[in-house]
MARMIDREN-640602 format. One record per residue: x, z, y of N, C-alpha, C, O in turn. Coordinates in steps of 0.2 Angstrom, whole numbers, plus 5000, padded with zeros to 4 digits. Last residue first. Layout:
N
XZYXZYXZYXZY/...
! end
This chain:
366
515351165136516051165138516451225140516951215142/513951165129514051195133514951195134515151255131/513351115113513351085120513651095127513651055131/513551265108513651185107513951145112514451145115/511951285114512751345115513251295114513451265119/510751205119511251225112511851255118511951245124/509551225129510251195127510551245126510651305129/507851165135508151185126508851185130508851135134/507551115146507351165146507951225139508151275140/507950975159508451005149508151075151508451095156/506850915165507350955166507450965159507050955154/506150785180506350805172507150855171507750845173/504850705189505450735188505850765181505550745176/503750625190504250605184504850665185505350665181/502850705196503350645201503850605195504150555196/501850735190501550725197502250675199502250625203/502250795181501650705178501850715185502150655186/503950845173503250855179503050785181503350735183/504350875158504350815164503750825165503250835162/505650935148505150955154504950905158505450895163/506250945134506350925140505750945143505350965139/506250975120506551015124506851005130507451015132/505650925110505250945112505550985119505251025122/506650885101506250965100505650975104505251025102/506650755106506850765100506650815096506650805090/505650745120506150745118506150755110505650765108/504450855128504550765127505250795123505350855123/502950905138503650915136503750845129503350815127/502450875154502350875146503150885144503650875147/501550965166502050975164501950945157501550965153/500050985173500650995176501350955174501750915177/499050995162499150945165499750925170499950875172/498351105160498251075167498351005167498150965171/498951125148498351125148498051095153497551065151/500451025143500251095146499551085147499351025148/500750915132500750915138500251005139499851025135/501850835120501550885121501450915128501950945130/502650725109502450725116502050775116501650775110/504050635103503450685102503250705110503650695114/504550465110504650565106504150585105503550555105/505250325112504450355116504750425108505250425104/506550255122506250285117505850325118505850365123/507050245137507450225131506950215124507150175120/505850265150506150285145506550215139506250165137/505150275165505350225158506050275154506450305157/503950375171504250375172504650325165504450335160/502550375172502850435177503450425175503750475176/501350245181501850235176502450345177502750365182/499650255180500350255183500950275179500950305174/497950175180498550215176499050205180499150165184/496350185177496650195182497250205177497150245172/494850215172495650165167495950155173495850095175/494050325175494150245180494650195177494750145180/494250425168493550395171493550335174493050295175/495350445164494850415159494250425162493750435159/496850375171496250405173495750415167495750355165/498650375163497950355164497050405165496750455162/500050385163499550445164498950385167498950345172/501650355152500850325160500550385157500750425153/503150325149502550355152502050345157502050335163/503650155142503350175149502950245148502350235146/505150095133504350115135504250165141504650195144/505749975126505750025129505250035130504749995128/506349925108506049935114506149975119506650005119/507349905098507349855102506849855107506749795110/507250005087507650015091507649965099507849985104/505849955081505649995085506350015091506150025096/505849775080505949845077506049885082506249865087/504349685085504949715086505349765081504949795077/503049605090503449615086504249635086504649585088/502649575111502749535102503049605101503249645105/503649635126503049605121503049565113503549545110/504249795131504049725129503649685123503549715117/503649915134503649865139503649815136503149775138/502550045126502949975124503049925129502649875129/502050185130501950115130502350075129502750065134/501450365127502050325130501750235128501250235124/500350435138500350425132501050365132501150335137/498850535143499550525144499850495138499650515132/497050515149497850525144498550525146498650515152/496150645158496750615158497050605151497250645147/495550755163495150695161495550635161495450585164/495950865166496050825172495650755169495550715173/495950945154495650985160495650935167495350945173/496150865145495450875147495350905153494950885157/497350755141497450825146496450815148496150775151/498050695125497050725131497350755133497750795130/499450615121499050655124498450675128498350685134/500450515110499650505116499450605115499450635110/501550395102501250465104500750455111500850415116/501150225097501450295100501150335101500550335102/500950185079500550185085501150255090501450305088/501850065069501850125073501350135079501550095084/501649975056501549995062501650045063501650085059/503049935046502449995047502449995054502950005058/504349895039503649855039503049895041502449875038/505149965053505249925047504649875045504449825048/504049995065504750025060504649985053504249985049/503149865075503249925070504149965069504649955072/502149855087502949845086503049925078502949985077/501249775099501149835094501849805094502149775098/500849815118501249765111501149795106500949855107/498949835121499749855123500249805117500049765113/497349845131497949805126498749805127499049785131/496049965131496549915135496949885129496949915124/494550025139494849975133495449945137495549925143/493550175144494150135144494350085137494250095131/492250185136492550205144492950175147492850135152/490750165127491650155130491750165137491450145142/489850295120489850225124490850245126491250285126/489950405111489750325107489650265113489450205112/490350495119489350495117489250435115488750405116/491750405124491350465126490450475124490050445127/493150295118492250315120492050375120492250415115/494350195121494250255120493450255123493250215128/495350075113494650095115494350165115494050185110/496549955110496350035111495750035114495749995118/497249865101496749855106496549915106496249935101/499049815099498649855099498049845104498149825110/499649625095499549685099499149745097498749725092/499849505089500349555086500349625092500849655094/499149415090499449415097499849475095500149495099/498349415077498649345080499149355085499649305086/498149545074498649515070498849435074499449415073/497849675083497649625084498149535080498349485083/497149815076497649795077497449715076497049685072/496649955086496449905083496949855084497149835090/496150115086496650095090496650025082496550035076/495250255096495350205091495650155092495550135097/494550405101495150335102495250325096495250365092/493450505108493550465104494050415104493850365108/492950655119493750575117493650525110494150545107/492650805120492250725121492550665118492350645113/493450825107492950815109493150815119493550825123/494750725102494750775105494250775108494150725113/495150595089494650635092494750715093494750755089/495850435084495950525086495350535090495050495094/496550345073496050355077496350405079496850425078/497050145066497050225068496750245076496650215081/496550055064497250045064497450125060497750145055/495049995061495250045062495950045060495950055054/493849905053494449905052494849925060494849875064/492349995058492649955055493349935056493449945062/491550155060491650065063492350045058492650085055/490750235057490750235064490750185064490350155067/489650275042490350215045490250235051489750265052/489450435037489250395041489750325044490350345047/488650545022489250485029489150445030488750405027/488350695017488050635019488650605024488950635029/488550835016488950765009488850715014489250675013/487850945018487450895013487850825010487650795005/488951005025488651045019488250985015488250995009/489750905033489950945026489650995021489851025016/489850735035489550815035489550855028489550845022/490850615039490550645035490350735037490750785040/491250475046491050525046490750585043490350615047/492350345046491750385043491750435046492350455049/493150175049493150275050492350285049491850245051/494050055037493450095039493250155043493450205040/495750005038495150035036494550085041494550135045/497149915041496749935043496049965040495549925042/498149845034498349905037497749945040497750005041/497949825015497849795022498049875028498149925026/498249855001498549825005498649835014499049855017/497849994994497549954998498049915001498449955005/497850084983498250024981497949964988497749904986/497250194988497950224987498150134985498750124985/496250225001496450174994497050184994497450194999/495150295013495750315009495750265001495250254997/494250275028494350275021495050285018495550275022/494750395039494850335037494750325032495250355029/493650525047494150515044494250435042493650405043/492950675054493150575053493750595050494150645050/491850775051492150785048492350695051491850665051/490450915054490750845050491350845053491550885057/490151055059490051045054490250965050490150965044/490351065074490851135069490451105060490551145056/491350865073490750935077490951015073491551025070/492350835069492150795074491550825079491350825084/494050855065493650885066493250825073493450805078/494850725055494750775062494250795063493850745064/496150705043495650715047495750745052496250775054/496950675027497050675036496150655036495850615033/496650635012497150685016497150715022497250775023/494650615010495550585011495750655013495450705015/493750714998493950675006494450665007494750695003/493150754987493450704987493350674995493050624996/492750954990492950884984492750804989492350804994/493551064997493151015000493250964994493850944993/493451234990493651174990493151124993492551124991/493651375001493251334996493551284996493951275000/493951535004494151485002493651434998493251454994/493551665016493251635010493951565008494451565012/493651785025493951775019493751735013493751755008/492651775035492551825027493051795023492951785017/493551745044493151805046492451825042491951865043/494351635038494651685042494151755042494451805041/494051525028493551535034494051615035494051645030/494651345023494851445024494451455030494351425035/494551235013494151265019494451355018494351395013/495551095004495151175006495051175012495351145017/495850974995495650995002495351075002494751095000/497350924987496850954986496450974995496850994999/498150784980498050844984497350864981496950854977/499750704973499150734972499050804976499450854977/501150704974500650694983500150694978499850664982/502250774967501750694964501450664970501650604971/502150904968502550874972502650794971503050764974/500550894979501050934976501550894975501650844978/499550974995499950924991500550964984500751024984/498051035002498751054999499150994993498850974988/497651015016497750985014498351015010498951005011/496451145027496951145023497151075018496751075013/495351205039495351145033496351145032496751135037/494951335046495551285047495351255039495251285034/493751455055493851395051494451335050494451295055/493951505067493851555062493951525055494151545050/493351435078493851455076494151465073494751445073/492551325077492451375076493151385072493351365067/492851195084491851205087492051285083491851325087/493951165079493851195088493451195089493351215095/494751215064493951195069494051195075494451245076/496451155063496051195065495351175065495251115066/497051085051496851065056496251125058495751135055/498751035039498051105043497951055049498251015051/499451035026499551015034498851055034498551105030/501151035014500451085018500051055024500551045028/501751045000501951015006501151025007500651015003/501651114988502351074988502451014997502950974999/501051234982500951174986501751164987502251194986/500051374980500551344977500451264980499851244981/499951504993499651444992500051414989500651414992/499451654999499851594997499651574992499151594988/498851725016498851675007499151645005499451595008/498251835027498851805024498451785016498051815012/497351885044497251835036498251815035498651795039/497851945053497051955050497151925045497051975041/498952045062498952015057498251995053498152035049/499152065079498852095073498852045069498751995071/499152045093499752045088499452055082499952035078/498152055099498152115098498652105094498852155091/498151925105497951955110498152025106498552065110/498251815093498651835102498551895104499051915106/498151865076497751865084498251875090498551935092/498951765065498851815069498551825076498751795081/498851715048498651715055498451765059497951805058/500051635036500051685041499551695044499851665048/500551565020500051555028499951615031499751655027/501951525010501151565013500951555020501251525025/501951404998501851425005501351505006500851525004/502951354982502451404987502251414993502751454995/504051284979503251264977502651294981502051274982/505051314983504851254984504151234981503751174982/504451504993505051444988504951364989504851344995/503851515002504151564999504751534993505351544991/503851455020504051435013504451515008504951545009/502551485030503051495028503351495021503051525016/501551455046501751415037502351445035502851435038/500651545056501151545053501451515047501551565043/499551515069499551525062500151485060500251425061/498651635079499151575079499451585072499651635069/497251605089497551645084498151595082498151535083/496751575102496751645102496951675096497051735095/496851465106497451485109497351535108497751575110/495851355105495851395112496551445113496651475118/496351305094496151255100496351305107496751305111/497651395087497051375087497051335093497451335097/499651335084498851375089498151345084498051295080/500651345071500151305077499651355080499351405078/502251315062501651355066501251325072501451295076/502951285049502851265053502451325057502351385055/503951365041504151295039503851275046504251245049/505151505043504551475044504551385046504851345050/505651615030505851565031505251525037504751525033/505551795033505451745029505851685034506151695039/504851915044505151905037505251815033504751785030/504551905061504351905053504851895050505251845052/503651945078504751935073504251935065503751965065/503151905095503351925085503751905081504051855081/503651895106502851905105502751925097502251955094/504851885117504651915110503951945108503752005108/505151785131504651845127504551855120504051825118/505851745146505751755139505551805135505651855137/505951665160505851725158505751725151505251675151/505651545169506351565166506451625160506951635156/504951565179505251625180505651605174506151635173/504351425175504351435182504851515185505051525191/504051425163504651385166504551405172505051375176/504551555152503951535157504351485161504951495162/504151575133504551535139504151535145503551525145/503851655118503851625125504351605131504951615133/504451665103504451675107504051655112503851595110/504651745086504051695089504051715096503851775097/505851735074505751755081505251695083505351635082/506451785057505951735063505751775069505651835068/507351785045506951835050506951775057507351735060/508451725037507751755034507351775039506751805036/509351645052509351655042508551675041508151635043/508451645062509051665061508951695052508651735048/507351545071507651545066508451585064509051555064/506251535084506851565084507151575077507151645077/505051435092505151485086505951485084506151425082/503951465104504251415101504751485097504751545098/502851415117503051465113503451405109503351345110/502651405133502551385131502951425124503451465125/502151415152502351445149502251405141501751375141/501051345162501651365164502151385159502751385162/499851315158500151305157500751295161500951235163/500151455143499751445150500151365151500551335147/500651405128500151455128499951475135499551515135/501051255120500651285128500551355125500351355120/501851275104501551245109501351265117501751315119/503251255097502351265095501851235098501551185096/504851195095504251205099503651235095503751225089/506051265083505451215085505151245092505051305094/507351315081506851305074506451225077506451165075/508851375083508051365085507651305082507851245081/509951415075509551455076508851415081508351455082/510751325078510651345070510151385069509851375064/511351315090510751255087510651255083510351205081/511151455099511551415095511051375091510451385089/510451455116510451475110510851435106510951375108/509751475132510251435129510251475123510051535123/508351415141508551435137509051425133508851385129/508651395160508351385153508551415147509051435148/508151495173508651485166508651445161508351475156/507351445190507451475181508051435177508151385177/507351415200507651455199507751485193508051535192/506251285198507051265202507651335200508251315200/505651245188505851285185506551285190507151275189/505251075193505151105190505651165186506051145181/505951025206505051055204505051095198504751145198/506950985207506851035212506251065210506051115212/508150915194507350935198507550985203508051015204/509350865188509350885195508550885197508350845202/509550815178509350865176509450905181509550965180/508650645170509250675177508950745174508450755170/508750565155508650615159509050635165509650635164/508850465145509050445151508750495156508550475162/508550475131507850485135508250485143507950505148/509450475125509050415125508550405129508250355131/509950595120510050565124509750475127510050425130/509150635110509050665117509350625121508950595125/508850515096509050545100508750585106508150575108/507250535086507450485092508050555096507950615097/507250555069506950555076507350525081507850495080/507550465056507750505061507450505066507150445067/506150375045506850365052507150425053506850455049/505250405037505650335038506250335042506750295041/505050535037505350535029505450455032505950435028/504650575050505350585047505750575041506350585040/503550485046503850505050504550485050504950435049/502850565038502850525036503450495041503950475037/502450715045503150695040503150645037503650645033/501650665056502450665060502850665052503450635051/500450655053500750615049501350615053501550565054/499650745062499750765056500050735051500050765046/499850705079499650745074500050755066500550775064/500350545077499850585078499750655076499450655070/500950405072501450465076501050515080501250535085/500750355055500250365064500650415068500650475066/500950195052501350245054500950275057500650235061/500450165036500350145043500750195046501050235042/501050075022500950115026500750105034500850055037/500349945011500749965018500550025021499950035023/500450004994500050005000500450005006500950045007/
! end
């Protein structure tokens, strides 16, 4: 089956299982800002020891996790004071970690061995520990509810990639099995569920997005051959590959009516489309997403790309700044600040493109 690439979310380990990530230095950064974090520190640490981003927790400040041999540090960052914060230390290895939607519990993947995961989830606010499971699996993904907190759908893999889907409801301690839905999904209400058909011997790149409900089973087609999608309530994007002119056709819809459509170059990795990273800033009714300057099929080392910030009431767009190579991408709540790079250990203010090295290695330092 040709793979798709989706640089979204939940398929970054397909990802890194084709390529390397994209140098830092590629990202052609100046590190002379005036805006953002003029009199703050960043943080410096040995490159042995820092693990990963997570995510926003204001948007001014942002958490990230601190790896030294068997004990974890889950910290904070404020860019604007520079200031750091120990919010919890644990025991073990930590594979991954993510927020709920609203940021009020935050859940810790940690490898007991090669076959076993536990899962962690601890309330922001009280520190406290609610829910711990281990789970035999050989590789994990997770998708929060955002209609209910309290609920994350679990995709357990083994070491074959035979899965299995569960539902952990957090506030009775349930586990259930979702029988026969694909791997990847998205939450579309607190009760269904998109997703793309799933063929494991499907040539074509493109398939089906459905819908499905979860207590009666019942599905629904949205639409048809589908590159790839995403859905952050209100937002629906789908993104549609145009074989003759070797482009993406994007369309984003709110209550099943479109808002924005527009067309960018496609360009794969090897034999595998890749769609670029894309971020909903809600609070401003805004995408942010990188873009491919030039045109036709490509491999992916032979592009550049454009940060834009697009309007999504008006398809209004501006460029905040060109880049070497498009990264993981993850933008602050408001919309001030996204973070970019190879860890995620750059800082670019949307308003001017400025850009600062938040992350730097001890290493690195003369």
């Amino acid at each position: 089956m040709q793979r798709i690439i989706l640089i979204i979310g939940f398929v970054l380990l397909i990802v890194s299982g084709c390529r390397g990530e994209p140098a830092e230095s590629q990202l052609s950064i100046k590190n002379n800002s005036d805006n953002i974090g003029k009199q703050a520190a960043p943080i410096i640490l040995p490159a042995k020891t820092f693990y990963k981003v997570v995510d926003w927790v204001t948007d001014q400040s942002f958490l990230y996790v601190q790896q030294e041999g068997s004990h974890a540090s889950i910290k904070s960052y404020d860019i604007d004071t520079g200031k750091v914060n120990t919010l919890s230390s644990v025991d073990g290895i930590i594979v991954n970690a993510s927020f709920s939607p609203a940021k009020r519990f935050l859940l810790l993947h940690l490898a007991v061995d090669s076959e076993t995961a536990k899962v962690i989830i601890m309330d922001m606010e009280s520190r406290e520990q609610l829910w711990e499971k281990q789970i035999h699996s050989y590789d994990l993904t997770y998708e929060w509810n955002p209609f209910n907190e309290s609920q994350i759908l679990f995709t357990v893999f083994q070491e074959n990639w035979e899965y299995k889907v569960w539902l952990a409801d957090i506030r009775n301690s349930s586990w259930k099995e979702i029988e026969n839905l694909p791997p990847f999904y998205k939450w579309k209400s607190k009760d269904s569920l998109l997703y793309q058909e799933w063929e494991e011997n499907r040539s074509e790149s493109a398939s089906a997005l459905m819908e499905l409900f979860i207590e009666n089973r019942e599905e629904k087609r949205i639409d048809s051959d589908v590159l790839a999608f995403d859905f952050q309530d209100p937002y629906l994007l789908t993104v549609y590959l145009n074989n003759d002119k070797n482009t993406y056709d994007y369309r984003i819809s709110q209550s099943e009516e479109e808002i924005v459509q527009f067309t960018m170059p496609g360009f794969k990795v090897f034999s595998d489309w890749v769609i670029p990273q894309h971020e909903f800033i809600l609070h401003t009714n805004e995408l942010v997403m990188f873009k491919p300057n030039s045109k036709g099929v490509s491999e992916f080392g032979e592009k550049t790309f454009s940060m834009v910030r697009m309007n999504l009431s008006t398809g209004e767009e501006n460029v905040i700044k060109e880049l070497a190579d498009h990264a993981p991408l993850t933008c602050s709540p408001e919309g001030t600040y996204c973070l970019t790079g190879h860890k995620l250990s750059y800082a670019v203010n949307l308003e001017n493109g400025e850009t600062k090295q938040l992350i730097i290695y001890e290493e690195e330092i003369e």
